[in-house]
C-alpha positions as CSV (number, residue, x, y, z in Angstrom):
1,X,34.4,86.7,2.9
2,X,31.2,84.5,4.1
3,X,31.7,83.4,7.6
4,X,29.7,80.6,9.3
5,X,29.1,80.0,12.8
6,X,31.2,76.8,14.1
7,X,32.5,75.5,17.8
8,X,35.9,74.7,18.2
9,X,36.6,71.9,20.7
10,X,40.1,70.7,22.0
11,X,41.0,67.2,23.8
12,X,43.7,66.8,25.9
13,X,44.6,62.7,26.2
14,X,47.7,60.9,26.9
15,X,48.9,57.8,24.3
16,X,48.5,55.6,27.5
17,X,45.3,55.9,27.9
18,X,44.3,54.4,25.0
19,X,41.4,56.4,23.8
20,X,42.4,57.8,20.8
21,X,41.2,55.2,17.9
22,X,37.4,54.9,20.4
23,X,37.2,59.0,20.1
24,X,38.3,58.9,16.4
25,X,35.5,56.1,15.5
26,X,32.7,58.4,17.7
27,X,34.0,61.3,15.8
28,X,34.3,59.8,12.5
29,X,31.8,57.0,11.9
30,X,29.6,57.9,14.3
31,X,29.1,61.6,14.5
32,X,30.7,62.2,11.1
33,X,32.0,65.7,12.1
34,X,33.2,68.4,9.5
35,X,36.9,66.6,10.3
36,X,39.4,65.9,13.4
37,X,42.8,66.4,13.7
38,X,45.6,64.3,16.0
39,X,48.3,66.3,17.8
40,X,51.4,64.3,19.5
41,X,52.8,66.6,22.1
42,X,56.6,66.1,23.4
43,X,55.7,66.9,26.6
44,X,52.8,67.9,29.0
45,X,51.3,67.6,32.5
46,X,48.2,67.9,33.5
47,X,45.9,67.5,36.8
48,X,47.7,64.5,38.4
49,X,51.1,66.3,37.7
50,X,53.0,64.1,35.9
51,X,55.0,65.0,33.3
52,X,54.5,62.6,29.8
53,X,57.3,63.8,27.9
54,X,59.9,62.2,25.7
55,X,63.4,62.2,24.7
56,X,66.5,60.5,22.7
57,X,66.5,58.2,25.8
58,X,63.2,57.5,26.8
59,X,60.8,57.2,23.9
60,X,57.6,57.5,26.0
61,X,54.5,55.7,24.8
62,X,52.4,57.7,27.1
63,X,52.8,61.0,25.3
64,X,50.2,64.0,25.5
65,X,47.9,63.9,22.9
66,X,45.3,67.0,21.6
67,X,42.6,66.0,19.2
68,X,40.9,69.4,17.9
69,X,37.4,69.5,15.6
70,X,34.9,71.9,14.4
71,X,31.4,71.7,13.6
72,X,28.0,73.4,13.8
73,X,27.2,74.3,17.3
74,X,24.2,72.0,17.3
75,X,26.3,69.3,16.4
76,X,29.0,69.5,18.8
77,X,26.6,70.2,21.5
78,X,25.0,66.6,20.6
79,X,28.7,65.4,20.6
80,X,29.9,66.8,24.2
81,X,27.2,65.3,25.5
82,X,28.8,61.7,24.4
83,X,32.3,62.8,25.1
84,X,31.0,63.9,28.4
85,X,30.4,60.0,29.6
86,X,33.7,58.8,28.1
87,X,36.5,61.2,29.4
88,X,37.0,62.5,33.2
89,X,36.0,66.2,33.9
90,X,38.9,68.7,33.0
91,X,40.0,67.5,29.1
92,X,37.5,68.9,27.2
93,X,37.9,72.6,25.7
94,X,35.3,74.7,23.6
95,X,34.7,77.8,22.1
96,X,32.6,79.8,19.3
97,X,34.3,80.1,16.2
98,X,33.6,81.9,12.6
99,X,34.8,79.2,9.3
100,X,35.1,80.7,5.8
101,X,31.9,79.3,3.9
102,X,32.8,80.4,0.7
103,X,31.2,83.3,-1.2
């Protein structure tokens, strides 16, 4: 199988913020990266310690949420740069990765 060198990244947002639909226009419109997906977590904590978690009785709108994308790694070295003014220090995640690129 032909591999290609990507970077992973992983964002770790809560609902509450309201970031998500900004990042998804950067990522999407903007930067038109190879493709972004949206994770709801049921619970999570992070720096500040407090727990954003739901539950039959408290449907939280401030649940965790992890949006994960790929790209080439000149790319999403432009693109960390941008995310780098819009989200505090501490929710950005990245790593090398290999992506099938057919044969």
């Amino acid at each position: 199988m032909k591999t290609s060198q990507v970077t992973m990244v992983r964002i770790y947002l809560t609902e509450g913020k309201h970031q998500l639909q900004q990042l998804m226009a950067l990522l999407h419109d903007e930067q038109k990266v190879c493709g972004v997906t949206a994770f709801r977590g049921i619970a999570g904590f992070g720096k500040s310690g407090k727990m954003h978690s739901s539950s039959l009785l408290d449907m939280s709108l401030d649940l965790p949420l992890v949006l994960e994308f790929f790209d080439r790694p000149e790319k999403v070295a432009t693109v960390l740069e941008q995310l780098d003014t819009l989200l505090q220090p501490g929710h950005v995640v990245s790593w090398p990765a290999h992506v099938n690129s057919g044969e």
